[in-house]
C-alpha positions as CSV (number, residue, x, y, z in Angstrom):
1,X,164.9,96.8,44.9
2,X,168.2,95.6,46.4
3,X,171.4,96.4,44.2
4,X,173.7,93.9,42.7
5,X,176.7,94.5,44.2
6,X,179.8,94.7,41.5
7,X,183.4,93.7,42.0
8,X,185.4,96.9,43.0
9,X,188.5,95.4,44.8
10,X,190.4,91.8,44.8
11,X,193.4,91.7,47.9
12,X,196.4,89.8,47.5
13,X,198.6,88.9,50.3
14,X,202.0,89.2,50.7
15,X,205.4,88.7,52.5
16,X,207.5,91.3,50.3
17,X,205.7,94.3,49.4
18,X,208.0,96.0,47.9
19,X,209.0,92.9,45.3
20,X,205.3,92.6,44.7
21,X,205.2,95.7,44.0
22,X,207.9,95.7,41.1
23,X,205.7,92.6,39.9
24,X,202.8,94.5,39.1
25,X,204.5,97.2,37.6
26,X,206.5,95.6,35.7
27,X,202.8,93.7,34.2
28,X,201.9,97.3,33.5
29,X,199.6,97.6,36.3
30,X,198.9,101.6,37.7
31,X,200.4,101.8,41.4
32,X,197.7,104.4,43.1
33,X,199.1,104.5,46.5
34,X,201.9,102.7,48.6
35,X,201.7,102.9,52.4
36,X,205.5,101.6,53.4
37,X,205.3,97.9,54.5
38,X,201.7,97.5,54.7
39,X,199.9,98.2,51.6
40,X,200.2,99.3,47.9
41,X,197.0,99.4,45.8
42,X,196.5,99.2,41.6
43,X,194.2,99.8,39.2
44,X,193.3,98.3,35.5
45,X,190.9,99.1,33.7
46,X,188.5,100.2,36.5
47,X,189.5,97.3,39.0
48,X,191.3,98.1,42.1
49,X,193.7,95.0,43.5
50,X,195.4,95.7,46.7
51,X,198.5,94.0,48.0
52,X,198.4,93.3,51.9
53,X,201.6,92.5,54.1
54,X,201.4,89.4,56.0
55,X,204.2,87.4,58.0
56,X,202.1,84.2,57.7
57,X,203.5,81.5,55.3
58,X,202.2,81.4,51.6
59,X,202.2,78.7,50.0
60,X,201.4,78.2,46.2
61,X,197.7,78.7,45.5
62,X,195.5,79.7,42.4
63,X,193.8,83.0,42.8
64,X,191.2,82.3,40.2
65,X,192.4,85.6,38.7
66,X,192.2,85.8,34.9
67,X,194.3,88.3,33.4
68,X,193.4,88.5,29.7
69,X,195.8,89.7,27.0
70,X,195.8,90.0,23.2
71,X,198.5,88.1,21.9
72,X,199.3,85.8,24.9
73,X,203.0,84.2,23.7
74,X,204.2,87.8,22.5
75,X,203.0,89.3,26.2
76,X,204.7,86.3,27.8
77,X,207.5,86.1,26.1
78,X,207.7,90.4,26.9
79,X,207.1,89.2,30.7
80,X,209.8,86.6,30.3
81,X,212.7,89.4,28.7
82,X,211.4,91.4,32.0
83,X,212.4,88.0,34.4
84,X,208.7,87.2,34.9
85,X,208.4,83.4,33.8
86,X,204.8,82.3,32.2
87,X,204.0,78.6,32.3
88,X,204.0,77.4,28.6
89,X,200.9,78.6,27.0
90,X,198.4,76.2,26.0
91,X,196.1,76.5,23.3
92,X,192.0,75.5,24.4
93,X,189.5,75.3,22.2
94,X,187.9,78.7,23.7
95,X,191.8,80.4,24.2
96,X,194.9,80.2,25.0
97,X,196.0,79.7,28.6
98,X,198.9,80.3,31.0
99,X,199.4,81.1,34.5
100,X,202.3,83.4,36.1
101,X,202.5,83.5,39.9
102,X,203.5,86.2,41.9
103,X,206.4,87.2,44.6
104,X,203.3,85.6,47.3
105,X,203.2,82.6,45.5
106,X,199.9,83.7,44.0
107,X,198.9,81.9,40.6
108,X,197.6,84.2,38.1
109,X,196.2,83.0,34.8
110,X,196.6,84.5,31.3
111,X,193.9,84.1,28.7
112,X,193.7,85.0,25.2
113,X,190.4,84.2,23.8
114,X,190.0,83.0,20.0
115,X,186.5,83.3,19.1
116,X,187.2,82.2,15.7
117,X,188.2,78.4,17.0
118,X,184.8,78.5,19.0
119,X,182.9,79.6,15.8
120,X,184.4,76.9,13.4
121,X,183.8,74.2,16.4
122,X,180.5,75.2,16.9
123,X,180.3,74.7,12.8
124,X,181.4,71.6,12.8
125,X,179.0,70.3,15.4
126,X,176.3,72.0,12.7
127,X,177.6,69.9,10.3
């Protein structure tokens, strides 16, 4: 039988370690190691994410990284006392949404699920 493989790692590349670095922490995330202009790897909740050097040009891209909080406008506006800016959260029908991007210009997005709006539409639609 051949084994599912499971999401262990996610890389993100970047032009300024060290400022990517204070990103992350600053989020909360758990610096492992840091190898001096070349790498620093984190870990939540069981997921490593490494941070790569590069001298290539980033430009502003979405990562299709959801990073899911409790109480999204309380975390962002936490983030935002810290000088991490969220986009305006927006409230879905499944969640609440935002995005942050990082010092590589990578675009994280922030989800807080509300079950309770998908139960009382999926009520309505009983109805």
């Amino acid at each position: 039988m051949i084994q599912t493989p499971r999401i262990a790692m996610f890389i993100l590349m970047q032009n300024n370690l060290e400022k990517a670095i204070e990103f992350y922490t600053k989020l909360g995330f758990n610096l492992n190691f840091h190898i001096k202009d070349q790498w620093a790897e984190f870990e939540a909740h069981g997921i490593k994410m490494g941070l790569a050097v590069t001298d290539m040009e980033l430009p502003e891209r979405r990562t299709g990284i959801i990073l899911e909080v409790d109480d999204l406008h309380a975390w962002c506006k936490q983030q935002d006392e810290q000088g991490i800016s969220c986009v305006q959260p927006v409230e879905r029908l499944h969640g609440i949404m935002s995005s942050i991007t990082d010092p590589g210009n990578n675009i994280l997005e922030l989800y807080q699920p509300t079950p309770e709006k998908v139960k009382e539409a999926a009520e309505a639609i009983k109805k």
